[in-house]
C-alpha positions in Angstrom: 75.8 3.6 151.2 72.8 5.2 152.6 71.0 1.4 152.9 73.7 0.1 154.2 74.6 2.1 156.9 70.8 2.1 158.0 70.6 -1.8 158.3 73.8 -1.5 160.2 72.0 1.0 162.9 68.5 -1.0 163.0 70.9 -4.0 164.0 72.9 -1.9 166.2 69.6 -0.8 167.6 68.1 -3.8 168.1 71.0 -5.6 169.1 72.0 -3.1 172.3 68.3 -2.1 173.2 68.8 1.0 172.0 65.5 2.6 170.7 65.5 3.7 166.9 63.4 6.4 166.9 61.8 8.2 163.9 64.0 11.0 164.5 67.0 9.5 164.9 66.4 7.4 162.1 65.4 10.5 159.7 68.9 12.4 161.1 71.1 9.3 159.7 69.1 9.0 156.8 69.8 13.0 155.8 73.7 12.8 156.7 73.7 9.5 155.0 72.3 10.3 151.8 74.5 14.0 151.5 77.0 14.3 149.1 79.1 16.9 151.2 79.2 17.0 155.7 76.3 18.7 156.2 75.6 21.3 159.4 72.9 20.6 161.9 70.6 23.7 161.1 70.6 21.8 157.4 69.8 18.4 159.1 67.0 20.7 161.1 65.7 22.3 157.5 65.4 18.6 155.5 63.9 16.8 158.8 61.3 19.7 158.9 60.2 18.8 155.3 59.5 15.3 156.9 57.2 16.2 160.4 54.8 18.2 160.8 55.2 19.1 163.8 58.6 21.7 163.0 60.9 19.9 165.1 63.8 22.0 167.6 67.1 22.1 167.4 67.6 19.4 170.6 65.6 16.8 168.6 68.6 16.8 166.3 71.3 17.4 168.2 70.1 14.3 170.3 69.8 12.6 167.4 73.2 13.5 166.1 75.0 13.2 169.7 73.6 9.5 169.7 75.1 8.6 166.1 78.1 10.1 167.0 78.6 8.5 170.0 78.3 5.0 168.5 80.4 6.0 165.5 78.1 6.0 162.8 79.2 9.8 161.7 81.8 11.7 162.3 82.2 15.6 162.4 84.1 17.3 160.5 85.8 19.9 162.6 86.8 22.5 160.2 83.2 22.8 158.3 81.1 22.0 162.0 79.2 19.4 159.8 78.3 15.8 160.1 79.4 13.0 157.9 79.0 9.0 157.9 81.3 7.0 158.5 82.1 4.4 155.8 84.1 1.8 158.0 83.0 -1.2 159.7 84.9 -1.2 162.5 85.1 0.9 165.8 88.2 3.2 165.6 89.4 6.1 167.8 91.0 7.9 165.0 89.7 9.0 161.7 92.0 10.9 158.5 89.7 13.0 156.3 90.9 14.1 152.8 88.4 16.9 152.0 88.8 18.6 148.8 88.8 22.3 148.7 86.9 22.6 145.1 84.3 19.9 145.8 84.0 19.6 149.3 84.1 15.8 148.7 85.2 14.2 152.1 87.3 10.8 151.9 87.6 9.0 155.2 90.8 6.7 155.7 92.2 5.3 158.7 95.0 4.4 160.3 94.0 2.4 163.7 97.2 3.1 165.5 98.9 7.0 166.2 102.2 7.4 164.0 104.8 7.1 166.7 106.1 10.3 166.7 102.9 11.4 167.4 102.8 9.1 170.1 106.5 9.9 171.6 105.3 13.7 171.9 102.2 12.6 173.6 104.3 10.3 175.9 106.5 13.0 176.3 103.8 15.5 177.6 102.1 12.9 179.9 99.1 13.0 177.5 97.0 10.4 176.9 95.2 10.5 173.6 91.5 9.0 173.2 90.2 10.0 170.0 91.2 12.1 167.3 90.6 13.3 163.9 93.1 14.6 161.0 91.3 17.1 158.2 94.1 17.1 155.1 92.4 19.8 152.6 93.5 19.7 149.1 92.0 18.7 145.8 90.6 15.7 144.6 91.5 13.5 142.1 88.1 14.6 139.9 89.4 18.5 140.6 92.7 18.2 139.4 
């Protein structure tokens, strides 16, 4: 995955003028290779171990605001940790099944809100945008 998703961003990159810089490049490779969401002050500790320089917290948080802003991780609310996104589309909603023995995260997606979900928003004059939907429970491997 972690190759994949990093041809994906030079593309995306070089395809919308956006600069790639080392450390943004460095911050995708850390979430992408992780097993489990991993927090920024992780991110900060593994990107140290790379430059030399001891970078600061707003190098990463750049870094991370950037990939989250074009969808290439998510956050994962509940743990306030970073995680990539496996799909290969642009979607306003993500599902994340996160086990509570493992910490494995599995992303799903539905594109569209269920519609009672939608009838209550429609109902409060609300107009949702984004959102994200953390189911913990176990695994299949932790059953």
């Amino acid at each position: 995955m972690k190759n994949k998703i990093l041809q994906k961003a030079l593309k995306f990159c070089d395809e919308n003028n956006h600069r790639l810089t080392e450390p943004r490049q460095r911050v995708l490779e850390i979430i992408s290779s992780s097993k489990k969401p991993i927090k920024a002050y992780e991110i900060l500790k593994k990107l140290s171990e790379v430059f030399d320089n001891n970078p600061k917290p707003p190098t990463i948080y750049r870094a991370i605001d950037f990939w989250h802003s074009h969808n290439f991780i998510h956050r994962i609310e509940s743990q306030n940790a970073y995680f990539p996104c496996v799909e290969n589309h642009l979607h306003e909603g993500s599902q994340f099944m996160i086990c509570d023995e493992c910490g494995k995260v599995i992303e799903t997606h539905f594109c569209d809100l269920p519609d009672t979900i939608k009838q209550s928003t429609k109902q409060k004059a609300f107009i949702p945008k984004k959102w994200n939907l953390e189911i913990k429970g176990l695994c299949g491997n932790c059953l």
